[in-house]
TIMI-2910 file (N, C-alpha, C, CB; in pm, 1 decimal, decimal comma, always signed):
<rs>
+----------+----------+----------+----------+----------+----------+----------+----------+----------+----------+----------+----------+------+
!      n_x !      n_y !      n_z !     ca_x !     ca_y !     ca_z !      c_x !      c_y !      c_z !     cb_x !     cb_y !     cb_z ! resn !
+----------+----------+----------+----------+----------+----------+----------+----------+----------+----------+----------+----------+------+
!  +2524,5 ! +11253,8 ! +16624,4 !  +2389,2 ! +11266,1 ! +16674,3 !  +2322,3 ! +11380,1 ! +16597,6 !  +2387,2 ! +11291,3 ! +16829,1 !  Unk !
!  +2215,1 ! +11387,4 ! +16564,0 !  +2174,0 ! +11458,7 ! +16444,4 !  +2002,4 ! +11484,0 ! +16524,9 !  +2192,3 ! +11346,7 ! +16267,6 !  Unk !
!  +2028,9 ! +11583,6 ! +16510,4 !  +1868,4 ! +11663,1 ! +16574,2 !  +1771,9 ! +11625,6 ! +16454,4 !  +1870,9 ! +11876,6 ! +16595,4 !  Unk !
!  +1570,5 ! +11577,5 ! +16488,0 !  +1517,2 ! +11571,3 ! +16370,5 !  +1382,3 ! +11605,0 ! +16432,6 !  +1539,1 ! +11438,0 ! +16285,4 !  Unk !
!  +1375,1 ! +11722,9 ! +16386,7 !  +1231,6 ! +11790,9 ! +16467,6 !  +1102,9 ! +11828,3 ! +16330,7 !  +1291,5 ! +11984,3 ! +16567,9 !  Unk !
!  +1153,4 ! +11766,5 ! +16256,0 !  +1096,7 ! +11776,0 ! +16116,3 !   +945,6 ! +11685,7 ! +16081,6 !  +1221,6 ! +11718,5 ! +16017,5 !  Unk !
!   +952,9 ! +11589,2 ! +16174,4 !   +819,3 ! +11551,0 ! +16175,9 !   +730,7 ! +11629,5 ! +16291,0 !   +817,7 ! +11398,1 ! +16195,4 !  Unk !
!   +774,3 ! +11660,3 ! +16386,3 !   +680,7 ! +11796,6 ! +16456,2 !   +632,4 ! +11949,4 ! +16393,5 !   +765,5 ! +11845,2 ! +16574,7 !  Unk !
!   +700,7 ! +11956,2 ! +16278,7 !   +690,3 ! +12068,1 ! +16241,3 !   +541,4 ! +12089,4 ! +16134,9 !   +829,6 ! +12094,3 ! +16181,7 !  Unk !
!   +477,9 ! +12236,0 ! +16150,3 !   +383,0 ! +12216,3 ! +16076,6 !   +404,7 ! +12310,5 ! +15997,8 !   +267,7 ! +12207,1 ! +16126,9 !  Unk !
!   +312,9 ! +12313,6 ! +15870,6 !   +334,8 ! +12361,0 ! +15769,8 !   +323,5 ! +12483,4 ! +15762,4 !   +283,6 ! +12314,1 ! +15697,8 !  Unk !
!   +418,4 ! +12569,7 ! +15684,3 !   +365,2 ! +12710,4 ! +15701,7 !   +392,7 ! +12760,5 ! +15540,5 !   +457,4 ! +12810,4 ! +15836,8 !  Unk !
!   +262,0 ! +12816,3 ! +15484,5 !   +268,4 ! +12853,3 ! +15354,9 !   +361,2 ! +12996,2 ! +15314,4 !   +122,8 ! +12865,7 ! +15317,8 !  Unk !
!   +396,9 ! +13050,8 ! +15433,8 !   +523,3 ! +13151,1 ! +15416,1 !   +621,0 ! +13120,6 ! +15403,1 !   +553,0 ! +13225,1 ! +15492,5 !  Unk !
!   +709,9 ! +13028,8 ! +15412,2 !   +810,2 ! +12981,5 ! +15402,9 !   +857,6 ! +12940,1 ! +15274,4 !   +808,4 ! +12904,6 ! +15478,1 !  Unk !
!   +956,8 ! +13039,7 ! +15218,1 !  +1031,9 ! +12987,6 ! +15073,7 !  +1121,8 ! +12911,1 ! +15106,9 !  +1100,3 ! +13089,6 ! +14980,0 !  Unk !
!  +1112,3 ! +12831,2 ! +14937,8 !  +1240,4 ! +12805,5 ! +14940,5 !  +1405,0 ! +12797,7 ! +14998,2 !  +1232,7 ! +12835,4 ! +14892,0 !  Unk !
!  +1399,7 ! +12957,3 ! +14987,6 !  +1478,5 ! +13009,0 ! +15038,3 !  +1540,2 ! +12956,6 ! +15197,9 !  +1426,2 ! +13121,8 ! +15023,4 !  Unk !
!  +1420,7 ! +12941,6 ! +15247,5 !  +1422,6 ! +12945,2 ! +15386,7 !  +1444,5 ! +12789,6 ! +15402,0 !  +1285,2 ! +13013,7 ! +15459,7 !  Unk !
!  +1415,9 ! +12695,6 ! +15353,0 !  +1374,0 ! +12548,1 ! +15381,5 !  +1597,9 ! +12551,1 ! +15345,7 !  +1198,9 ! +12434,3 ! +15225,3 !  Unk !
!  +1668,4 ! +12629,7 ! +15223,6 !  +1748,1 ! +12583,2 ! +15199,3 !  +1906,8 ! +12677,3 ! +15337,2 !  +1731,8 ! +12592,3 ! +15024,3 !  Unk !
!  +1842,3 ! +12765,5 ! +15378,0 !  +1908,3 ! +12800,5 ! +15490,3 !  +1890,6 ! +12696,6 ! +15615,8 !  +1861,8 ! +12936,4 ! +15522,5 !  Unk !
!  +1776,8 ! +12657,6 ! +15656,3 !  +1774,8 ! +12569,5 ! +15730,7 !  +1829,3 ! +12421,3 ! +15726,1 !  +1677,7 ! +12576,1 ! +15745,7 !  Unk !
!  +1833,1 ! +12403,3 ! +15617,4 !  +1964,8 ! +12325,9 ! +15555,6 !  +2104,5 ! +12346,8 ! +15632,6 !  +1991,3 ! +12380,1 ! +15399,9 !  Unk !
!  +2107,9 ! +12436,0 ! +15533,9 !  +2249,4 ! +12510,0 ! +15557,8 !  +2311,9 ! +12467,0 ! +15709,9 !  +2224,4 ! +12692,0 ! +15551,6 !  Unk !
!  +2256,3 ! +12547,6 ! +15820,9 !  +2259,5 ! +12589,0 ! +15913,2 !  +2241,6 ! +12428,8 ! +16028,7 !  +2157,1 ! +12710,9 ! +15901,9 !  Unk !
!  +2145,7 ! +12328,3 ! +15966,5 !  +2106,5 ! +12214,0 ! +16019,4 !  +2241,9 ! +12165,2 ! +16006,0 !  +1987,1 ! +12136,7 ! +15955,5 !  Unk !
!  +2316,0 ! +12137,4 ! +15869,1 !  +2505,8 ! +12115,7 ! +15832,8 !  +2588,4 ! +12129,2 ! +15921,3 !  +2577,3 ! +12211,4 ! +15739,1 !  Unk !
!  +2585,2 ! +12304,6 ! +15934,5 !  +2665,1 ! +12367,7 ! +16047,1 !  +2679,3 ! +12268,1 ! +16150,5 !  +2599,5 ! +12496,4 ! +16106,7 !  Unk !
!  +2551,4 ! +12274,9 ! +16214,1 !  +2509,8 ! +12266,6 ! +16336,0 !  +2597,5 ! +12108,5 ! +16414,5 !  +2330,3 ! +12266,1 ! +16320,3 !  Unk !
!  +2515,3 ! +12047,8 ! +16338,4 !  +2556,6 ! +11906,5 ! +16325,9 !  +2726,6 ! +11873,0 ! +16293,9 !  +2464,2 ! +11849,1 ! +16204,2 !  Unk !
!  +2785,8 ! +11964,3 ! +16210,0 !  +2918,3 ! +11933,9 ! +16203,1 !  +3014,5 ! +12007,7 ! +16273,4 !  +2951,0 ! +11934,9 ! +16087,2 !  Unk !
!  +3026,4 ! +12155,9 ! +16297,2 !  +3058,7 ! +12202,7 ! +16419,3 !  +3019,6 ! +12162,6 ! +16558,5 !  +3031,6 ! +12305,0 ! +16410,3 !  Unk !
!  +2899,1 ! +12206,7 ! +16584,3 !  +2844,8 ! +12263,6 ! +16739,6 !  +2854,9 ! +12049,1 ! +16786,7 !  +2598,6 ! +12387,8 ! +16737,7 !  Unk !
!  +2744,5 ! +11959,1 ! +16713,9 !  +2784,3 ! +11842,9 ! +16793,8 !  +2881,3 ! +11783,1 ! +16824,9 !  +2747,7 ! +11771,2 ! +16770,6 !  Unk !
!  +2979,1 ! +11773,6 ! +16714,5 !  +3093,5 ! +11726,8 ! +16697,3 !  +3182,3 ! +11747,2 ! +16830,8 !  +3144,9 ! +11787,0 ! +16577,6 !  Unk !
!  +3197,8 ! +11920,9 ! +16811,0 !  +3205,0 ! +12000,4 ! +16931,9 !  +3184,9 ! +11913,2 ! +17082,2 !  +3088,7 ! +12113,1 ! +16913,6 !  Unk !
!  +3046,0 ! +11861,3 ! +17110,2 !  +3023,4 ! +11896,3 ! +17227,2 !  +3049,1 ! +11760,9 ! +17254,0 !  +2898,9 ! +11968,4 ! +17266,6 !  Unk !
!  +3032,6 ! +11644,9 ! +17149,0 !  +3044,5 ! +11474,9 ! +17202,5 !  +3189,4 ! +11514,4 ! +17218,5 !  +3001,1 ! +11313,0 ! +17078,1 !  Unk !
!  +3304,3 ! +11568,2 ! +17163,2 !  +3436,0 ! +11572,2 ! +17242,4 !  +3427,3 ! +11623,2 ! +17369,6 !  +3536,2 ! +11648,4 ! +17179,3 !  Unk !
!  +3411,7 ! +11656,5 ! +17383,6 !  +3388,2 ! +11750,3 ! +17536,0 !  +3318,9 ! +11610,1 ! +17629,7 !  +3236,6 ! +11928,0 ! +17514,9 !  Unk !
!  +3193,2 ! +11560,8 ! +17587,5 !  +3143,9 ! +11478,1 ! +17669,6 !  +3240,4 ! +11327,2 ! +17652,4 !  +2983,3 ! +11471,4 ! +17635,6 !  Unk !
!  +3272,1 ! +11271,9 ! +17534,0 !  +3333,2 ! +11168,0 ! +17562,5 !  +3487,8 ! +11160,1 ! +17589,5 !  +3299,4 ! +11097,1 ! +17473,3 !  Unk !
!  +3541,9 ! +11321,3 ! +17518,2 !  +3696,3 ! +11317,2 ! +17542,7 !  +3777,2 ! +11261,0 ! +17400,7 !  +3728,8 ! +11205,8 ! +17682,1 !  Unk !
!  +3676,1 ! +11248,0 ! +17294,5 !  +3700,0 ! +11198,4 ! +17142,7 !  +3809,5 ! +11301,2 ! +17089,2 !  +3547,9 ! +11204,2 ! +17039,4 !  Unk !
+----------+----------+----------+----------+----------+----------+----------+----------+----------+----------+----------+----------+------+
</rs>
C-alpha cells in the first residue's frame, strides 16, 4: 500500500532538488519498512 499525496500538493518555489530527492528517499523507507511493518501486524503476513 503506497501513500500518494502528490497530486494534493502545491507548488513551492523553495524547494530543491535536494529536497524533492530526500522525500524520495524517505517515501522508500517508509513504504518498505514502516508498511510492510504494519500489514504484518494487521494481516499476520
Amino acid at each position: 500500500m503506497a501513500l500518494d499525496f502528490d497530486s494534493a500538493r502545491l507548488t513551492n518555489s523553495y524547494l530543491t532538488s535536494e529536497h524533492e530527492e530526500w522525500r524520495t528517499l524517505l517515501r522508500r523507507f517508509f513504504d518498505r519498512e514502516i508498511m510492510r511493518d504494519l500489514a504484518s501486524r494487521q494481516y499476520g503476513v
